[in-house]
N, C-alpha and C positions, 0 to 999 in steps of 0.2 A: 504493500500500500504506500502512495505518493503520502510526502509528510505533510497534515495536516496546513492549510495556509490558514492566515489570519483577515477579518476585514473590520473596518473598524467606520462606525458610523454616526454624524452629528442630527438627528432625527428633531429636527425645529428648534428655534429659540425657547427658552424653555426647559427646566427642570422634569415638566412630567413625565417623562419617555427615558430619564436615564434608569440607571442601575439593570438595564438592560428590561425593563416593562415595556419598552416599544414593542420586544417579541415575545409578551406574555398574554395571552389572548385572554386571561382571565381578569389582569391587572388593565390591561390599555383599554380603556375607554372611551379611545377614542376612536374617529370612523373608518381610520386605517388601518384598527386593527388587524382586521383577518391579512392585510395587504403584505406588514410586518410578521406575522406568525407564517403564512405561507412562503417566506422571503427565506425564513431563517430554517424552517425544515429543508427545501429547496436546494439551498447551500448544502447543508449537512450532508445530505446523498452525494455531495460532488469532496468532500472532503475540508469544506473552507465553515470555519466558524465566524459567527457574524455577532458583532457587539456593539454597545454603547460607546464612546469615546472616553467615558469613563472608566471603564473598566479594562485592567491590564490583564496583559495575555504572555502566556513562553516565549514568543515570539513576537517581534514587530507586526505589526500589520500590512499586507504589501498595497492594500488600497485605502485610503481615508476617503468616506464617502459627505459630501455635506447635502440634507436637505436645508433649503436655505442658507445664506447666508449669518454665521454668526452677528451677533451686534457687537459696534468694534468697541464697547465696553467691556465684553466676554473674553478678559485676557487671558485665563485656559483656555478656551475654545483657538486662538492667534497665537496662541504658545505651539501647539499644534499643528496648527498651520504653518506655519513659519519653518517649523526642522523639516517639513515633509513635503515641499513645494513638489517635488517630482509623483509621488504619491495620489494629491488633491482632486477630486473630481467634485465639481459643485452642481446638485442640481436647484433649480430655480423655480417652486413652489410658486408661490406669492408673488403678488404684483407688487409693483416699485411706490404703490396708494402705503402695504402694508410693509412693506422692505424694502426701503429704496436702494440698501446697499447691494441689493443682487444688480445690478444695473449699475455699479460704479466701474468701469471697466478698467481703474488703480487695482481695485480689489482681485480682480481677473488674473492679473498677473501672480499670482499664489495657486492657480489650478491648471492642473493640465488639460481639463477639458471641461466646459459648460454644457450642461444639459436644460433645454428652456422650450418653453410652448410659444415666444416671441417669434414668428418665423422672420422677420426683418434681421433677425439677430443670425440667423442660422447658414453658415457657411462648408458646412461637413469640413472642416478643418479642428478648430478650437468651439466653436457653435455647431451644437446636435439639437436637432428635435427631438421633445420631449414631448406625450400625451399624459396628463396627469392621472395616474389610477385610479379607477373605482372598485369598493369591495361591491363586491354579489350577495352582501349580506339582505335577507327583504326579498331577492328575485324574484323568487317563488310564491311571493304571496298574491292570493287572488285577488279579482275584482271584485267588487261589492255591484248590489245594484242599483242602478239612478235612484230609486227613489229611496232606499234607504240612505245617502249620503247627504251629511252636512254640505254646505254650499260654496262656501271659501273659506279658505286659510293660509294664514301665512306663519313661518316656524323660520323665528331666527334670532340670536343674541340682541340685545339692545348696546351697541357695541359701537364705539367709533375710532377711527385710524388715531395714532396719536398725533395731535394736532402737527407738531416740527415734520410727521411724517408725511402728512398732508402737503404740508409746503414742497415737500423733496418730489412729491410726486413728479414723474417726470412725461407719466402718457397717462393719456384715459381721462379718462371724467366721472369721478363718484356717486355709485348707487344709493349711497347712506342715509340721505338726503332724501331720495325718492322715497325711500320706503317708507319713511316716516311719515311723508304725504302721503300716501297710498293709504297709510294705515287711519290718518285723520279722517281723508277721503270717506272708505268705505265702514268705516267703525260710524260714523255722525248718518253717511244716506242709507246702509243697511243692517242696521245694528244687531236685528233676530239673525243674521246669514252672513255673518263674517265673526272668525275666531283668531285671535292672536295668540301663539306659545313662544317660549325662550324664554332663557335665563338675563335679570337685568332690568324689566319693563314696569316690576315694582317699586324700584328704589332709585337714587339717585347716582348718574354715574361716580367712579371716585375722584376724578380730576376735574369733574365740573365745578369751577367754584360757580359760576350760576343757577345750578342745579344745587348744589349743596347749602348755599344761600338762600334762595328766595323759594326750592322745593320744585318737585321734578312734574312734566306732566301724568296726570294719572292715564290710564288706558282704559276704557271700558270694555274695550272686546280681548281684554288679557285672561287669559285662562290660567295662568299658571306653567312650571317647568315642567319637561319630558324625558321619558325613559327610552320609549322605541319611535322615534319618528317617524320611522316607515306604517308600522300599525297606524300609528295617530292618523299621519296625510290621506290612509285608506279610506279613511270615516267621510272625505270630503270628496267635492266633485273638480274643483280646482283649486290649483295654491299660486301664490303670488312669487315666483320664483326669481328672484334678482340675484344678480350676481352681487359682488364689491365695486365691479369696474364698468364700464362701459365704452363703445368708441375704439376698443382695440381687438385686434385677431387673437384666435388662439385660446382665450381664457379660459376656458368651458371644465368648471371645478364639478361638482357632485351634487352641485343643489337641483337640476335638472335631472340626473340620473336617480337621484332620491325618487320625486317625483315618480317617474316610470316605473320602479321597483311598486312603488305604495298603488300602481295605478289610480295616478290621480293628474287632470290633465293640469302642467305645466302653463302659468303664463308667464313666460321668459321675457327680460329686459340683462343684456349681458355683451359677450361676443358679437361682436360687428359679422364675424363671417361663422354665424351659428349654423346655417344651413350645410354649410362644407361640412361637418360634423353629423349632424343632425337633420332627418328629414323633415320637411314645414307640416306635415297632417300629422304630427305624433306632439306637437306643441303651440301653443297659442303666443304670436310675437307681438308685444306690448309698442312695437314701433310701427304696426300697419294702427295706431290708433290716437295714438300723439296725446288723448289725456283720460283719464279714469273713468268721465262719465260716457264717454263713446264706448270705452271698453265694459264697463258694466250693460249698458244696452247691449250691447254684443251676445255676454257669454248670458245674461236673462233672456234672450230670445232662442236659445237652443234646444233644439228638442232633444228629447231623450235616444232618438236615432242619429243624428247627426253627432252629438255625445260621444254616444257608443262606437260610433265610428274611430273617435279619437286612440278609444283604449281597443280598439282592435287593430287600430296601426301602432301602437305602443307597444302590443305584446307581440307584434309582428316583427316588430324591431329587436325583441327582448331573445326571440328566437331563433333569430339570425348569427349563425357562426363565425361572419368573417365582425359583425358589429361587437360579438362579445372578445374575440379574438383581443378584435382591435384595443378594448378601454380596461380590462377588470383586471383583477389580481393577477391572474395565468403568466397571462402577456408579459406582465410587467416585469415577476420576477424570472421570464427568460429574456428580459430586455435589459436584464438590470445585471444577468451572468454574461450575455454574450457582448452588450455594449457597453455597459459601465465596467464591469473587472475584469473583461478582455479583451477590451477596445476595439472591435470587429465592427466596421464599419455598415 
């Protein structure tokens, strides 16, 4: 047997995922889970053990992988970086709204190779395209039927960039904004038929002194925090699907794929080039409608067959081999053996 190799991985800014819980499928809670537990068995069959950057190993490690860039206050994480320039492959998560530092390209010079969903950036030299993975957790769950479904929902932190990072932003135009109007919007003209979930909508953010001051606005269509978002979004017949970003290619994270999983029809505002991605009858685009109340006459005038069409083009989508190929965990972690730790073009 080939001697064991080592890999060693910076798995977001962020404490949660060290001491190696990124690949504990019981501890990571988060939506990548299965992404990171599938990663780390995966390795294992080929011989290469795969870790937190905290944790040392017999061996050096022959690859240092970063999801995102660290923050250049994270002087372990740049301690790191710095012995191991040869080593460095960064991949680039987040938009430059929440990490501007993936996009400094000073910073670039510390990696051997960038992995990014920016195709303007992408030269198959030092710039590779990236597709961001999705878990398959949820796939499997049914449809409900029209008439048993709530009517709209929207499921997301009450969260905003940090302001300096705002400023840095360098593309794109901020969803954050919108949602918050979406949510005034349809909480005030449909208050029985619109639900708000996530963590945050109760209280006041921590760095507002505004909010902390003078007291945050209340929500009335807030229901409170969640356990399976995919169950939850099943219960409804649309959700209000925004990205972070807007105005740029590429972006296309898991709030849409959520969506599809829960079968529940998506109305996206996000990726400029969502359709390259994504077929147009499997999702409702919030830009053939330019403001809330054309879009509410829209999706109130659909009948329960024209509906049902959507989620029969969703799960037609969901069935498709070269589409699941293309986005979920599988793919990734032989995207992630054959192009990240063996640089095979």
């Amino acid at each position: 047997m080939k001697d064991k190799k080592f890999v060693s991985i910076f798995p977001y800014n962020g404490d949660a995922y060290l001491h190696n819980i990124a690949f504990d499928i019981k501890k990571n809670k988060g939506i990548e889970a299965l992404i990171f537990f599938k990663l780390s068995n995966f390795l294992k069959k080929r011989n290469i053990e795969i870790n937190t950057y905290d944790i040392p190993t017999n061996k050096p490690p022959y690859r240092y992988v970063y999801f995102d860039t660290p923050y250049p206050w994270n002087m372990r994480a740049w301690k790191t970086i710095f012995f191991n320039i040869k080593k460095n492959v960064l991949i680039c998560n987040e938009s430059s709204l929440i990490i501007p530092f993936n996009y400094w390209k000073i910073l670039h010079l510390f990696f051997t190779r960038i992995y990014t969903w920016r195709d303007e950036l992408v030269n198959d030299k030092k710039y590779f395209k990236i597709l961001l993975p999705k878990s398959s957790v949820g796939i499997e769950t049914k449809p409900k039927k029209f008439k048993e479904k709530r009517f709209l929902v929207i499921v997301n932190k009450n969260t905003q960039p940090f302001y300096p990072f705002k400023l840095l932003n360098s593309f794109g135009r901020e969803l954050y904004t919108q949602r918050i109007k979406a949510i005034e919007f349809f909480q005030r003209t449909i208050p029985d038929s619109f639900d708000l979930y996530g963590r945050g909508w109760n209280k006041p953010k921590k760095y507002n002194l505004k909010e902390l001051i003078f007291g945050y606005e209340r929500y009335l269509a807030y229901k409170g925090e969640i356990n399976d978002k995919i169950k939850l979004m099943s219960n409804y017949k649309y959700c209000l699907c925004f990205e972070n970003l807007t105005n740029v290619n590429g972006y296309v994270t898991e709030k849409i794929f959520d969506c599809f999983k829960a079968k529940c029809v998506p109305i996206y505002w996000g990726a400029s080039d969502i359709e390259k991605y994504i077929p147009k009858n499997c999702f409702i685009d919030f830009r053939d409608f330019g403001n809330y109340g054309k879009l509410l006459n829209y999706i109130t005038s659909l009948d329960e067959g024209v509906y049902n069409d959507y989620i029969k083009n969703i799960q037609k989508l969901l069935s498709n081999k070269k589409f699941i190929e293309t986005w979920f965990e599988d793919q990734f972690v032989e995207f992630f053996y054959d192009k990240i730790l063996q640089n095979r073009n």
